[in-house]
TORMARSE-41846 format. One record per residue (C-alpha): x, y, z; residue in three letters; residue number from 0. Coordinates in steps of 0.2 Angstrom, whole numbers, plus 5000, padded with zeros to 4 digits. Layout:
residues N
R; X; Y; Z; ala; NUM
...
//
This chain:
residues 122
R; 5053; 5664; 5539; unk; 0
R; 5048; 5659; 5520; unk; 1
R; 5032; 5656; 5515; unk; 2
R; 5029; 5647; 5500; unk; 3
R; 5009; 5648; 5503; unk; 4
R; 5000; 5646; 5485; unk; 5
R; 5016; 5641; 5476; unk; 6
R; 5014; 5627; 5463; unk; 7
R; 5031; 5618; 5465; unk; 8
R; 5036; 5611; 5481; unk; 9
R; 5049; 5620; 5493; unk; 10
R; 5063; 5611; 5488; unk; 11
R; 5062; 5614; 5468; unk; 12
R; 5061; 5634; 5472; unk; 13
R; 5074; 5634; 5484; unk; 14
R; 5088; 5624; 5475; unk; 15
R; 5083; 5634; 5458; unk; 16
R; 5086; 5651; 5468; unk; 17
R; 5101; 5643; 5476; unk; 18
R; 5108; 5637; 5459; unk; 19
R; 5104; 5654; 5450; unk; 20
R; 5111; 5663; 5465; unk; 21
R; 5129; 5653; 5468; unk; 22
R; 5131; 5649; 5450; unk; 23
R; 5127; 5665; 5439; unk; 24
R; 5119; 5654; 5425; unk; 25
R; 5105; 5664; 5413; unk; 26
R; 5088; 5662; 5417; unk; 27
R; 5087; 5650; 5400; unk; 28
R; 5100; 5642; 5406; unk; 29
R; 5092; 5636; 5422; unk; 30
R; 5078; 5634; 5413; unk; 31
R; 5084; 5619; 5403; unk; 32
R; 5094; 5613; 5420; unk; 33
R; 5077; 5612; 5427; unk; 34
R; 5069; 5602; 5415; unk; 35
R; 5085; 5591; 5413; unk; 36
R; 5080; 5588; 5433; unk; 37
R; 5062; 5584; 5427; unk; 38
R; 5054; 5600; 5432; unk; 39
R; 5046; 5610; 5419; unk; 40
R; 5048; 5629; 5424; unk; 41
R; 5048; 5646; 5413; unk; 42
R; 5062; 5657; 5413; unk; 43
R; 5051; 5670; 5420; unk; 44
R; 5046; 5662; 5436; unk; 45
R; 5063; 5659; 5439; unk; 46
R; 5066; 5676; 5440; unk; 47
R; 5050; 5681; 5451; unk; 48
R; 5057; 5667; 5464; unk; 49
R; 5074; 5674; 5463; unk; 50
R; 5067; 5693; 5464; unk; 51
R; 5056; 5683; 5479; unk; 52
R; 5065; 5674; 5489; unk; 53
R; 5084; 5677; 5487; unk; 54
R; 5085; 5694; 5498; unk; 55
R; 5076; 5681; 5511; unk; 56
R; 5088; 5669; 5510; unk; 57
R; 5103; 5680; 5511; unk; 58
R; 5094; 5687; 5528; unk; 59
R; 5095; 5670; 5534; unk; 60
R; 5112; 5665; 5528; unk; 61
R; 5117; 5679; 5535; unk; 62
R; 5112; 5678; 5551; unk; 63
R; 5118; 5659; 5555; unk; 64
R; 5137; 5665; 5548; unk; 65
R; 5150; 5664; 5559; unk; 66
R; 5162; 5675; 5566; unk; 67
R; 5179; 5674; 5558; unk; 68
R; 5195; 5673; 5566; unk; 69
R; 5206; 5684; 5558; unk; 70
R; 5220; 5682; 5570; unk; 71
R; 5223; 5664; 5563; unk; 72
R; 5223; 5670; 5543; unk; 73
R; 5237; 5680; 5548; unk; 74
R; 5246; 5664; 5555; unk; 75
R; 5243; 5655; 5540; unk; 76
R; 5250; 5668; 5530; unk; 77
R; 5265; 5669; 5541; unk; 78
R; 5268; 5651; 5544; unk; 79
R; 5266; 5648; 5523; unk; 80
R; 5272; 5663; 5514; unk; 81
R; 5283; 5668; 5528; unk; 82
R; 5279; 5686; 5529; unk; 83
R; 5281; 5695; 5546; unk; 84
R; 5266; 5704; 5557; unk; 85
R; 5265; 5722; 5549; unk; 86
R; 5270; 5729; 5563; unk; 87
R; 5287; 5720; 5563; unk; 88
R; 5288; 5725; 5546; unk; 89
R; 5285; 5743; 5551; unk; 90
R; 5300; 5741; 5563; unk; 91
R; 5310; 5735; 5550; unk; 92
R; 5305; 5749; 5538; unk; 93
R; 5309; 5763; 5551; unk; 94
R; 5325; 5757; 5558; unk; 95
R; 5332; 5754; 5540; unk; 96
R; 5326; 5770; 5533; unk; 97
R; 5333; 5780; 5551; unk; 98
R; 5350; 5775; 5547; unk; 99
R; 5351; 5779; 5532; unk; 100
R; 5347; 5765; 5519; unk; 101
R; 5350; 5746; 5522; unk; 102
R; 5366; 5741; 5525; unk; 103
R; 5377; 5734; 5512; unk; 104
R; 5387; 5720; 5519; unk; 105
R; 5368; 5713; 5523; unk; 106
R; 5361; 5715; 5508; unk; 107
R; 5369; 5717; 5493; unk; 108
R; 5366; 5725; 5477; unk; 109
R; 5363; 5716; 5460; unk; 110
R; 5378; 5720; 5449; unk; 111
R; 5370; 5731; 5434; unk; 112
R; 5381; 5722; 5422; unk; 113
R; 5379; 5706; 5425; unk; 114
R; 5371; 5696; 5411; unk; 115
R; 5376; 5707; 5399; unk; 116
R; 5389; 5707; 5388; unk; 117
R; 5397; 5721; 5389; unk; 118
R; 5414; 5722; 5382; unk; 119
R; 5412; 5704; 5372; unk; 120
R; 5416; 5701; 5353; unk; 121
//
């Protein structure tokens, strides 16, 4: 848990300055005059001992209420948007194709090297 015992800002100032520094990457100058723009007068040095303070704390506690992801229904997204198959299909594919000897040519043929060119023209 965090203590904020003998701090002089409330909770809520620390934590949405180390949240803001943290999420957003700004200077330490930078927050400062954010701050102030908020109405809360702070030195850039302090905002750096809270972040040094209480950030690894908070990524503790972040942390530990994340959820577990479902990877099985990234890879449904994937397929269902871009269209691309499983890798194991796609493994299949790839060891069928290359057993017997390249893909076939009726299925999918080759660009013609020329075209676009002009070859032959005036």
């Amino acid at each position: 848990m965090l203590s904020f015992k003998g701090t002089h800002f409330p909770k809520d100032v620390i934590l949405y300055a180390v949240f803001f520094y943290v999420r957003y990457g700004v200077s330490y100058r930078d927050l400062e005059e954010i701050m102030e723009e908020r109405g809360v007068e702070v030195d850039h040095a302090t905002l750096n001992r809270w972040v040094i303070r209480y950030s690894p704390d908070i990524a503790v506690n972040a942390k530990s209420q994340k959820r577990e992801t479902n990877n099985r229904g990234v890879a449904i997204f994937a397929k269902a948007c871009f269209g691309h198959p499983s890798p194991s299909k796609q493994q299949k594919l790839n060891a069928t194709t290359y057993a017997s000897g390249g893909p076939d040519s009726s299925s999918s043929p080759r660009p013609d090297p020329t075209r676009g060119r002009n070859i032959g023209s005036k």
